[in-house]
C-alpha positions as YAML, in Angstrom:
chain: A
units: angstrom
residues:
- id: 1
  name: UNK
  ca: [28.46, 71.16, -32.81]
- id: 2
  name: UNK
  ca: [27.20, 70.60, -29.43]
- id: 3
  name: UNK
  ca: [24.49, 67.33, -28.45]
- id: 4
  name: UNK
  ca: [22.12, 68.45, -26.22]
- id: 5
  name: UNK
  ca: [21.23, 65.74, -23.71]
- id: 6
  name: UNK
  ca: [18.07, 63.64, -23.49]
- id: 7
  name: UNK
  ca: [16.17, 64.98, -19.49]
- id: 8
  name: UNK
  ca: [13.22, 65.19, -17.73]
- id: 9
  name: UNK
  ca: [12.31, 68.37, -19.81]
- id: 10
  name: UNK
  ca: [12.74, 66.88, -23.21]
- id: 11
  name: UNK
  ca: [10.61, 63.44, -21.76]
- id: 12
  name: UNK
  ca: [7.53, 65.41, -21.10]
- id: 13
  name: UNK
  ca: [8.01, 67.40, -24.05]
- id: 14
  name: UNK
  ca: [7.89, 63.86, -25.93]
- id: 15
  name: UNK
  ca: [4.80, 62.83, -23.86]
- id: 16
  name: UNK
  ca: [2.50, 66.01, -24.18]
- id: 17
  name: UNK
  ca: [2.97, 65.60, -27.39]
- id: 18
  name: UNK
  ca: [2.09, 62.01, -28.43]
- id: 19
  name: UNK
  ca: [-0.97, 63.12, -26.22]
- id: 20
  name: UNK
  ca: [-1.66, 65.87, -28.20]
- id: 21
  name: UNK
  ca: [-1.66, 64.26, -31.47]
- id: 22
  name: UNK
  ca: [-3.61, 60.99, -30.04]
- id: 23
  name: UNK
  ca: [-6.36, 63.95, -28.85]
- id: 24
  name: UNK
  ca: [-6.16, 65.41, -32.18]
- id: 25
  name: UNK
  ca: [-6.63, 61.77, -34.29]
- id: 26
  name: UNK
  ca: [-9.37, 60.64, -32.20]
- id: 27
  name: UNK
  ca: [-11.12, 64.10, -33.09]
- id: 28
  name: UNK
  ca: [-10.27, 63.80, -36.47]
- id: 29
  name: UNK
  ca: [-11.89, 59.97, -36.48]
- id: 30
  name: UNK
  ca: [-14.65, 60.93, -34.52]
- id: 31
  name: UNK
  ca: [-15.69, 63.43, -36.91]
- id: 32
  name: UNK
  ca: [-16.85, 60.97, -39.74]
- id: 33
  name: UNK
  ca: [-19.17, 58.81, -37.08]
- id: 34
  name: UNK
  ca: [-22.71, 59.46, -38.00]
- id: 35
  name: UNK
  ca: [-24.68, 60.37, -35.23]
- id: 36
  name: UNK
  ca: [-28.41, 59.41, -36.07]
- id: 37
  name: UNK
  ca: [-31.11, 60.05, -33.54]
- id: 38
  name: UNK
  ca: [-33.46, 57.04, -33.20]
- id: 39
  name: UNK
  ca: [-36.34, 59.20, -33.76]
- id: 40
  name: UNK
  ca: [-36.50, 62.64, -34.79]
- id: 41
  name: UNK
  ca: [-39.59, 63.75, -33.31]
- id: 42
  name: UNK
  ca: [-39.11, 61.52, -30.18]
- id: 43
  name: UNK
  ca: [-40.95, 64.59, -27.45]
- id: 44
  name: UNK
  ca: [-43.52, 63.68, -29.51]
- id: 45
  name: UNK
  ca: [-43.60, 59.98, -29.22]
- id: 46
  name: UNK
  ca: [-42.88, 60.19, -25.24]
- id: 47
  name: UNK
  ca: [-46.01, 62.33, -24.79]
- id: 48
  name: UNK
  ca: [-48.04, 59.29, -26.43]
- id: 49
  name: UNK
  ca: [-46.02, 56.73, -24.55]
- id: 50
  name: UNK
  ca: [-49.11, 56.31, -22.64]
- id: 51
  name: UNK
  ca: [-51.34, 54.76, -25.70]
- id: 52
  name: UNK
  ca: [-48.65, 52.80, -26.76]
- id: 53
  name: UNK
  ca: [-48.74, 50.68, -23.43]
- id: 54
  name: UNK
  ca: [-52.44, 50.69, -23.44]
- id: 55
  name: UNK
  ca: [-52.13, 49.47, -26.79]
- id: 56
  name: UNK
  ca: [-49.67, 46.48, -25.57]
- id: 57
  name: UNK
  ca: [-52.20, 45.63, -23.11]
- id: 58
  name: UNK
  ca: [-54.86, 44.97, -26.07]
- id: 59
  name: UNK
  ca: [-52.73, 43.10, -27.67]
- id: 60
  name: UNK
  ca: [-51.71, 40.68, -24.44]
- id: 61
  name: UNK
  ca: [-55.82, 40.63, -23.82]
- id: 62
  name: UNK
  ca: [-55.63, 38.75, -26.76]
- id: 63
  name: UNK
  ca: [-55.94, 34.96, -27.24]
- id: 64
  name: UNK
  ca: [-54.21, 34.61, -30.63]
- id: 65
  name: UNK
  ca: [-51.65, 37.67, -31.80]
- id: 66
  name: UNK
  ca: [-50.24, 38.41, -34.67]
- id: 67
  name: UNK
  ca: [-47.32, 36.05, -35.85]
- id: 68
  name: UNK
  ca: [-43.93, 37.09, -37.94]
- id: 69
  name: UNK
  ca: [-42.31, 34.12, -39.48]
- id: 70
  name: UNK
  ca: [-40.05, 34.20, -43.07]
- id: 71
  name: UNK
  ca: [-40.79, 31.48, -45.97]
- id: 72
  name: UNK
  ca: [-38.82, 31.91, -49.08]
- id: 73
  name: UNK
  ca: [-38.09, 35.24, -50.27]
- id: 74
  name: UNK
  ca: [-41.15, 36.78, -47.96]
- id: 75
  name: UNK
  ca: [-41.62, 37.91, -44.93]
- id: 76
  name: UNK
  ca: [-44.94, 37.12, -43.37]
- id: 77
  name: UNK
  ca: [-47.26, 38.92, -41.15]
- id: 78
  name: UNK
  ca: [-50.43, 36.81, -40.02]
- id: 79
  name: UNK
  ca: [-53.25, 38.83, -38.24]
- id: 80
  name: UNK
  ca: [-55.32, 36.86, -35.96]
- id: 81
  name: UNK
  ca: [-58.17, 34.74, -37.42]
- id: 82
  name: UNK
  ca: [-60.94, 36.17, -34.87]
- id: 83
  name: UNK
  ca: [-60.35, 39.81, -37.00]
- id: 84
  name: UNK
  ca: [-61.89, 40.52, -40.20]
- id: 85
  name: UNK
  ca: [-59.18, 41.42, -43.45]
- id: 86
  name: UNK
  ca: [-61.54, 44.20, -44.16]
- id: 87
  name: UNK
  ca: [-61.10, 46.12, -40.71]
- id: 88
  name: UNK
  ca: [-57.69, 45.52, -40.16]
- id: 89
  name: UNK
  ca: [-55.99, 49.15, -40.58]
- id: 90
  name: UNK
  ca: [-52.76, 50.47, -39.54]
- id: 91
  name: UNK
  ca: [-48.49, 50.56, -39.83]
- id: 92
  name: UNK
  ca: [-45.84, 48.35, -40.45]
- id: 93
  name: UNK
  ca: [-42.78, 49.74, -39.90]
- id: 94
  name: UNK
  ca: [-39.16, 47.95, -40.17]
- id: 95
  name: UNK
  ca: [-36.69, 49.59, -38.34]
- id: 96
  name: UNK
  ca: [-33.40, 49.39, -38.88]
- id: 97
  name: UNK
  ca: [-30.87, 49.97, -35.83]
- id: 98
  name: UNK
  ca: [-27.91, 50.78, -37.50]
- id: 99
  name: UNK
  ca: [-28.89, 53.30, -39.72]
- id: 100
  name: UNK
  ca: [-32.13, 55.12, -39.84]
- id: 101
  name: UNK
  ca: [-32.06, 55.99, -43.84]
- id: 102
  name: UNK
  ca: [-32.72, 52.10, -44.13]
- id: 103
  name: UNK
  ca: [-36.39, 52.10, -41.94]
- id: 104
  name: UNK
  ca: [-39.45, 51.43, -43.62]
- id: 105
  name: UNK
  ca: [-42.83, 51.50, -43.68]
- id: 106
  name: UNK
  ca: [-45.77, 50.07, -45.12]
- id: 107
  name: UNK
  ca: [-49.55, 50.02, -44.63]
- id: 108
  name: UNK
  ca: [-51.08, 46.87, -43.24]
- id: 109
  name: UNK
  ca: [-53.36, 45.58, -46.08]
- id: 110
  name: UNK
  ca: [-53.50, 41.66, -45.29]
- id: 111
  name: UNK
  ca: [-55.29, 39.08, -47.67]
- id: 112
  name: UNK
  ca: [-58.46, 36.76, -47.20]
- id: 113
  name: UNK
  ca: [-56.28, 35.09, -45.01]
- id: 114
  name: UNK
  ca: [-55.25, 37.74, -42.54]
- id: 115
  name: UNK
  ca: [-51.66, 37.43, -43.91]
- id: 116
  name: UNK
  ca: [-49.29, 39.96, -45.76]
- id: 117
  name: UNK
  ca: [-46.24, 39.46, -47.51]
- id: 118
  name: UNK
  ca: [-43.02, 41.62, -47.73]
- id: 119
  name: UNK
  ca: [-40.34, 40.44, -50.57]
- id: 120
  name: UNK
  ca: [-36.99, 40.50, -49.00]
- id: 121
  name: UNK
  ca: [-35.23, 41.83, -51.69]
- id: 122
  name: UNK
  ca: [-37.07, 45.68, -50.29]
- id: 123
  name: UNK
  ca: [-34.55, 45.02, -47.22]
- id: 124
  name: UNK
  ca: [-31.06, 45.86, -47.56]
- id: 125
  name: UNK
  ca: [-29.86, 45.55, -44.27]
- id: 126
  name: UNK
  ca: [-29.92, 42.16, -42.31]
- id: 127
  name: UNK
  ca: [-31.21, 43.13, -38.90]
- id: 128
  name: UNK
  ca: [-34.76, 44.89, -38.36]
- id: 129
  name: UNK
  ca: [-37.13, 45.42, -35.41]
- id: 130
  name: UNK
  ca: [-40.64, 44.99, -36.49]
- id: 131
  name: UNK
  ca: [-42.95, 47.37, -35.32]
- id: 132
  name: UNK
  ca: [-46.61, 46.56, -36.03]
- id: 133
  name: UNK
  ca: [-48.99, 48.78, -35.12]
- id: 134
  name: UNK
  ca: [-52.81, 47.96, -36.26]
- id: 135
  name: UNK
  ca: [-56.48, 48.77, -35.24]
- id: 136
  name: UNK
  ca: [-59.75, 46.54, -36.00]
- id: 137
  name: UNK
  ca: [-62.85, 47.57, -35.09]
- id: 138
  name: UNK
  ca: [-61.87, 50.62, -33.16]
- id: 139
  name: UNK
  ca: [-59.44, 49.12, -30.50]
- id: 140
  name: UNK
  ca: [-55.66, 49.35, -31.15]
- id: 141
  name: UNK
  ca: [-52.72, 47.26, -30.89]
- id: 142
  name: UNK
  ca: [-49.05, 47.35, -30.62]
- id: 143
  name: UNK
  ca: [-46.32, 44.60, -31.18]
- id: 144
  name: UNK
  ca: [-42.94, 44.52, -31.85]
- id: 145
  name: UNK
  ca: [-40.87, 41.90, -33.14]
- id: 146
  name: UNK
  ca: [-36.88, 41.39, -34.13]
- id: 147
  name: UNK
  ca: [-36.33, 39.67, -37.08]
- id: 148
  name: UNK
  ca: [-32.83, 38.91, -38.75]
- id: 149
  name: UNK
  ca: [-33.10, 38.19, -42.77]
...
């Protein structure tokens, strides 16, 4: 029986292929990471880039915006008092960074007092950006807010 000796060829023999299978594992791991586009129709929403800012600037013309704050088991969305209930129209739409099966959205429908309530138990993820997106009385407006529930 004869022992072969450990060299230079059997080292880099031993080296290519701990390589190889690290290459191999990190293809095998990379294979279950989801890889969700923010938007899906996002050539869309860059050719309308352009209302959205002039949509920001109506809303920074404006004295009072609207306000996100969480009381309880709701999440609140006041509209400002100068706008009538009646005329406010639009989006509310909760996205959700970390996976995009968890967004949603809802119609702005505020009450008497210019204020709508989300439950929290609709949210089942704990970070969202807040993406309001209304129009009274023909003009539109555009804020964003990050909330953490």
């Amino acid at each position: 029986m004869t022992r072969t000796k450990f060299n230079w060829g059997w080292g880099i023999f031993i080296v290519l292929m701990l390589f190889f299978g690290t290459i191999i594992f990190r293809i095998i791991l990379s294979l279950g990471i989801e890889d969700d586009v923010i938007t899906k129709d996002y050539y869309h929403k860059e050719l309308n880039y352009e209302k959205e800012i002039q949509k920001q600037k109506n809303t920074n013309q404006l004295t009072e915006k609207v306000l996100l704050s969480q009381t309880g088991d709701f999440i609140l969305i006041t509209f400002p008092k100068a706008f009538n209930y009646n005329t406010i129209q639009g989006n509310v739409q909760f996205y959700c960074p970390s996976k995009t099966n968890k967004d949603l959205l809802f119609k702005i429908e505020p009450d008497t007092n210019n204020i709508q309530k989300f439950s929290i138990s609709n949210f089942s993820e704990k970070r969202y950006q807040v993406k309001v997106d209304w129009t009274s009385d023909s003009i539109s407006y555009y804020q964003e807010f990050n909330i953490n529930l």
